[in-house]
N, C-alpha and C positions, 0 to 999 in steps of 0.2 A: 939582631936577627933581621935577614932582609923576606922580606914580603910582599908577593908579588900580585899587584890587583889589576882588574878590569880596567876600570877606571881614572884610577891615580897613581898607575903607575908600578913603580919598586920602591917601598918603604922600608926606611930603616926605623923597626920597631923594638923599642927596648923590654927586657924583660918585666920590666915594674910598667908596661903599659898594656898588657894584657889581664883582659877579662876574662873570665874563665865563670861559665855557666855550667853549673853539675848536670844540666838536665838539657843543655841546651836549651835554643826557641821553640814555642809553638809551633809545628810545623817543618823544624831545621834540627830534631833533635839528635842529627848524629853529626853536628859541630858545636864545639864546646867553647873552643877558643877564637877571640875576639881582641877588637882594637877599636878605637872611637878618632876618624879622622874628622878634620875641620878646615877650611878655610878661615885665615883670621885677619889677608891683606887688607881691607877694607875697612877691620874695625878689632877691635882685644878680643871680642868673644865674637861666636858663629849663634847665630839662630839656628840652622838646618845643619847637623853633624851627620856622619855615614856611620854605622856598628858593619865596618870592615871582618869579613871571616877572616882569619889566619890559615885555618883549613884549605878553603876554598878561595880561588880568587874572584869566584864572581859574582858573589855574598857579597853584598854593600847595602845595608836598608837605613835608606834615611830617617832618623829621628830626632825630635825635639825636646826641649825641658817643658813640660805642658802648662807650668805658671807664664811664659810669653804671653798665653793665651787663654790661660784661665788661674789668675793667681788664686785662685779657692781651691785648685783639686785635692784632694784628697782623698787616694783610693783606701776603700776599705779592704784588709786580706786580712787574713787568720794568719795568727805570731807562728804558728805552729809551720807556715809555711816559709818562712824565713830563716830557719833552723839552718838549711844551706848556707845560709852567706855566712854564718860564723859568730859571732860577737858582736852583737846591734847595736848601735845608737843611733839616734833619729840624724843627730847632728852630720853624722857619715854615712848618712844614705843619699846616693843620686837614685831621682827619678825620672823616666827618660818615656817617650810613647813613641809610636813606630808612627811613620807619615804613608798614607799613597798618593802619590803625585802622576797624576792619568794625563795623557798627552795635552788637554785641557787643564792648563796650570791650577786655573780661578777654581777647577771642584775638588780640589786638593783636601783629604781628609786626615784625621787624626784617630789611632784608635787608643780611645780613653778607656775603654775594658782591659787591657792585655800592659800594663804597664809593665816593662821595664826596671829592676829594682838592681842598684849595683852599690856595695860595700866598697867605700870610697880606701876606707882602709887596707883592709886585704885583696880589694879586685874581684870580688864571688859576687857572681851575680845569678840574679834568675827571672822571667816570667810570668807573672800570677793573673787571673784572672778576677779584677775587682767585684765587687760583692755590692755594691754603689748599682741601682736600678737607674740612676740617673745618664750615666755615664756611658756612650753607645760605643761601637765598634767603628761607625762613618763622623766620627764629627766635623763638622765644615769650619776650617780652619784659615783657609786663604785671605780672605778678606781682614782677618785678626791681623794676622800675620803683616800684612803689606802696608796697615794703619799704625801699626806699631814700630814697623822699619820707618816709617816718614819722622815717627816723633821722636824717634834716635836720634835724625839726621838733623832735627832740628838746631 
C-alpha cells in the first residue's frame, strides 16, 4: 500500500506494518491507523522514530523507546486496559513515548505519563495514562539523548 506523507514522502507500506489503535491517540482519536518510520543510514537502529498516520499525511509524531533514557521506566496501568491489544505477553509488548521537540532542540521533552503500548504480535496498539506519580508529561530528555549518541559512536 502506498502512503503519502508530509514529510517522508510516498511510502510503500506493507500490510503486516500497520498499527492499529482501537481507540486511537490522546487527542487523534479519530485515526486509528498507523506505521512507525525510521531513519537507519547512520546506524541498525534509530533513536528518534516518526508513528506516521496512514489516515492523514500530516500526522507524524516523533517517538522514542524510553529505556535510551531511562532504563528503569516502568509505567504502571491497570491489565484491565490492555484488553485491547489482544493476547499479552510482556516479552511482545513495545513501549514507545511521544517527544516534543520546540524550535529550541536542547528543551526537547518526553512525555512519560501517556505511553505508548503496541502488541508486537498482532500490531493492536493503544495509549494509557501511567499511574506512576513520578513520571511527568515534560521530561527533559535532550541532554540524555545527545550523551548517549556520543557513547554509541564511541
Amino acid at each position: 500500500m502506498q502512503v503519502k506523507t508530509k514529510w517522508f514522502g510516498t511510502l510503500e507500506i506493507g500490510e503486516d506494518k500497520i498499527i492499529t489503535f482501537q481507540k486511537g491517540l490522546i487527542g487523534l482519536d479519530e485515526f486509528k491507523k498507523y506505521t512507525i518510520v525510521y531513519n537507519t543510514e547512520k546506524s541498525d537502529t534509530a533513536t528518534i522514530m516518526w508513528l506516521q498516520s496512514i489516515e492523514d499525511e500530516n500526522i507524524a509524531i516523533p517517538v522514542i523507546n524510553p529505556e535510551i533514557f531511562m532504563p528503569d521506566y516502568d509505567p504502571i496501568v491497570e491489565d484491565a486496559l490492555l484488553v485491547s491489544l489482544g493476547d499479552v505477553k510482556a516479552a511482545e509488548l513495545i513501549v514507545l513515548v511521544t517527544l516534543t521537540v520546540p524550535s529550541d532542540i536542547s528543551k526537547m521533552t518526553s512525555n512519560l505519563k501517556a505511553p505508548i503500548i503496541i502488541n508486537a504480535d498482532n500490531l493492536k496498539a493503544c495509549q494509557l495514562i501511567a499511574d506512576n506519580e513520578k513520571y511527568t508529561v515534560k521530561y527533559p530528555v535532550y541532554d540524555i539523548i545527545k550523551e548517549n549518541s556520543k557513547k554509541g559512536g564511541e
